[in-house]
C-alpha positions in Angstrom: -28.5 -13.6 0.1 -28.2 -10.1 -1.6 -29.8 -10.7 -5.0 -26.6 -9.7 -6.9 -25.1 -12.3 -9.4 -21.9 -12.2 -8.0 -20.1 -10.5 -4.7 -17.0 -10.0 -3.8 -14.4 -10.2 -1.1 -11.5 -7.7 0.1 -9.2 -8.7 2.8 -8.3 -4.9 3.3 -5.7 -6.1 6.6 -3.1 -9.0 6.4 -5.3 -10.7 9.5 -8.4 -10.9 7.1 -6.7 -13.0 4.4 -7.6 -16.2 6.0 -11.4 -15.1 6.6 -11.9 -13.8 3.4 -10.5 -17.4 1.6 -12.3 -19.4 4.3 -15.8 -17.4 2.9 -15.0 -17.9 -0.3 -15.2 -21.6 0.3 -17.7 -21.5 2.5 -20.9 -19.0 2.5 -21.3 -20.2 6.6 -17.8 -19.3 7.5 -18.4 -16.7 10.8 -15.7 -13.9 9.9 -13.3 -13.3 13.0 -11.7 -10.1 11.4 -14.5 -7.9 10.3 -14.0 -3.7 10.3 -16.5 -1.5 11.6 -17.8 1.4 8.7 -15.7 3.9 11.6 -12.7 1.6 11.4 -12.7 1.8 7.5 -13.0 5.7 8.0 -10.3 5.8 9.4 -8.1 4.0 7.6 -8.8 5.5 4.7 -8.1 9.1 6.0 -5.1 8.0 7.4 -3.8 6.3 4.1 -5.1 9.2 2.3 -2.6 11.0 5.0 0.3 9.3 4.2 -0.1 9.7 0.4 -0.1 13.2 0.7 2.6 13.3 3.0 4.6 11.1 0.4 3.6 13.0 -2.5 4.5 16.5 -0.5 8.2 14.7 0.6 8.3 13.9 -3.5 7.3 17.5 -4.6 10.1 18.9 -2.0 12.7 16.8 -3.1 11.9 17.6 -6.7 12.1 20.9 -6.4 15.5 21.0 -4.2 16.7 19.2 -7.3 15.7 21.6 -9.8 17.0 24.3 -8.0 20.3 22.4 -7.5 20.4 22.1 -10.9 20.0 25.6 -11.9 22.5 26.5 -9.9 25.5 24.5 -10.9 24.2 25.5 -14.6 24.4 28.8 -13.4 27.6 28.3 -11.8 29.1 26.6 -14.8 27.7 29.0 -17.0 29.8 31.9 -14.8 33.2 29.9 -14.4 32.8 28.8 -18.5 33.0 32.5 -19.4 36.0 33.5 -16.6 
């Protein structure tokens, strides 16, 4: 018992699903999947890696658009006026 009105459950892994609806059925149910506060650590710094790298890839690609696209206005621009 915690005190709180109501708590809730995260199945943060695929393998926790089934723990986390056996619990909310029953209070007893002995949780087989459980995550250490080190194992949450590091899951979250490596999502927080991949995120980055992801918004990094986006930002590159972006960019080697834009400059794509300021050169074939450029280039347009140049052959328009030959």
């Amino acid at each position: 018992m915690t005190g709180t009105v109501k708590v809730g459950v995260w199945a943060v892994l695929n393998e926790q699903v089934d723990d986390a609806t056996a619990l909310l059925t029953n209070n007893r149910h002995n949780v087989r999947h459980q995550l250490t506060e080190e194992e949450m650590s590091r899951l979250e710094s490596e999502s927080q890696g991949k995120v980055a790298a992801s918004v990094n890839s986006l930002m590159n690609k972006l960019v080697f658009a834009l400059v794509a696209l300021m050169i074939m206005v450029v280039a347009y621009s140049v052959l328009s006026n030959s």
